[in-house]
N, C-alpha and C positions, 0 to 999 in steps of 0.2 A: 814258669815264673808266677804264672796267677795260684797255681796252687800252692806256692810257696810264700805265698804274699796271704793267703787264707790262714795258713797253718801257723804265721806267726799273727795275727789276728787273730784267731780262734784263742791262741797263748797267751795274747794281752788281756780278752776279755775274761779268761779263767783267771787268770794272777788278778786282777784289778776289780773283780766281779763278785768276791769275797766267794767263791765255790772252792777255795783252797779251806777248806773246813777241816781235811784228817791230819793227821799228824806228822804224818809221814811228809807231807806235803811240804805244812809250814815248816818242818826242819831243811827241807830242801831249799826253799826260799829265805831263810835265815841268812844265810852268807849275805845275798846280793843287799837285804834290807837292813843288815845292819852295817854294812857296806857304806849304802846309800846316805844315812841318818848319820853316822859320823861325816862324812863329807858336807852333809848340810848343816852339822851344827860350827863345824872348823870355817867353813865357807862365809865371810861376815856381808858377803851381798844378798844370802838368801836367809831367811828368818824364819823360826820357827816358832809356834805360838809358846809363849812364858807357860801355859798349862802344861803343854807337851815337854815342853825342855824339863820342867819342875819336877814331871812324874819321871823324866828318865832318867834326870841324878837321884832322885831319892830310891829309886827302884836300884840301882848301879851301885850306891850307897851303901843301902839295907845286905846288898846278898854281899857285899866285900866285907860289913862288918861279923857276919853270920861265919865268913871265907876264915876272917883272923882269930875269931872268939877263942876261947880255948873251950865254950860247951857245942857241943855237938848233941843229934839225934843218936848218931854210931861215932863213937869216941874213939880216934885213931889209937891211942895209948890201947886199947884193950883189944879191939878185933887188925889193930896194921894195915893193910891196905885197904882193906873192904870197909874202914872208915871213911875213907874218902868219898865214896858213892853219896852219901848226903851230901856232900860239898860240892861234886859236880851237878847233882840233882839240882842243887840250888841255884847254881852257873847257869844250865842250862833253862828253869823255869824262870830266871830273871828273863835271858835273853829271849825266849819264845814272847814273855810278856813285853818289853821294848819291841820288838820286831810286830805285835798288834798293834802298840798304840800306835805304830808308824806307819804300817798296812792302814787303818783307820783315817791319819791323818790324809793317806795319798787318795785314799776314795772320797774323800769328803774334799779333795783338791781337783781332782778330774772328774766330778761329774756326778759322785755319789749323793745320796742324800744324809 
């Protein structure tokens, strides 16, 4: 029991500790944190700071309007699917970037400096 009570401690303070630095990592933690940050923004008892909320629709914004544009980096009309990969790229480095400022916001709420 006690070692089990360590092992998810040792888990809190890597997730919270900002030593989630590779990649690999914060992809793994993306689910739970973006998870989390919609439930707090729908939630009207908890608040999030107008800074935080502001960059996370403009960030959500920018890559949907990138999503619909009809210019692209790799132009689906010419290479078919393998145009899509900038668009997911885009997906995905919106969301890595949402999922920091909200990893940022929770360390700077429990404890960080």
């Amino acid at each position: 029991m006690l070692l089990r009570l360590l092992e998810k401690l040792k888990d809190t303070i890597i997730f919270f500790g900002g030593n989630s630095s590779g990649l690999i990592q914060r992809m793994q933690d993306l689910p739970f944190l973006l998870r989390r940050l919609l439930q707090e923004i729908m939630d009207p008892q908890r608040s999030l700071p107008l800074v935080i909320r502001a960059r996370v629709y403009i960030s959500v914004i920018l890559s949907a309007i990138y999503i619909i544009s009809p210019v692209d980096i790799i132009p689906e009309g010419l290479l078919g699917i393998v145009g899509l990969l900038d668009d997911l790229l885009v997906v995905l480095i919106c969301f890595l970037h949402v999922a920091a400022i909200y990893r940022a916001l929770l360390y700077y709420r429990h404890g960080g400096s």
